[in-house]
C-alpha positions in Angstrom: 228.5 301.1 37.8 227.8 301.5 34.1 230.6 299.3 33.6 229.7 296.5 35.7 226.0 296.6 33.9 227.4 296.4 30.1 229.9 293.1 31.2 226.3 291.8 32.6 224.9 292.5 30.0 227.7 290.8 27.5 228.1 287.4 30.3 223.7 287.0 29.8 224.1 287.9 25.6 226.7 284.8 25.8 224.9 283.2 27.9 221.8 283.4 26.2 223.8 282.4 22.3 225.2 279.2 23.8 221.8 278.6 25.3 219.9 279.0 21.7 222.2 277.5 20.0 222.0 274.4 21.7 218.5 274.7 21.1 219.1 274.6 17.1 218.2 278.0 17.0 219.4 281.4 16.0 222.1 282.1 18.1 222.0 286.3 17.3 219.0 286.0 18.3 220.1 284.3 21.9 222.8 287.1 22.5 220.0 289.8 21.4 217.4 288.4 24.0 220.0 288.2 27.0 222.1 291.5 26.1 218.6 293.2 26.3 216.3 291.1 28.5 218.9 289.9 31.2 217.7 286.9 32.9 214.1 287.2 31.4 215.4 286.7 27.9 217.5 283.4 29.2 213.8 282.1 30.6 212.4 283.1 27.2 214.9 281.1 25.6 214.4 278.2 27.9 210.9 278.0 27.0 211.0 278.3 23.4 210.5 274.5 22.0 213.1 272.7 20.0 212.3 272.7 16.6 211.8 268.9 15.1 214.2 267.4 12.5 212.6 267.6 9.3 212.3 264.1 7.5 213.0 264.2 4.1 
């Protein structure tokens, strides 16, 4: 049972990088919020806005 909660727990982390990263953000921070959160972090990460391209 532990088992089948840490590979959860690694799926929504991955889940949750690709997901920030395609967001232009930190993608640590991704894994972090789905390893720990689940599928709360993956709807926190859904929210967040995109950042805007800088003009310089």
């Amino acid at each position: 049972m532990a088992l089948l909660v840490l590979v959860l727990a690694i799926i929504f982390g991955f889940i949750g990088s690709a997901m920030a990263t395609s967001r232009q953000t930190s993608g640590i921070g991704g894994f972090v919020l789905g390893f720990f959160l689940g599928a709360i972090g993956l709807v926190i990460i859904a929210m967040t806005p995109v950042p805007k391209a800088s003009v310089s």
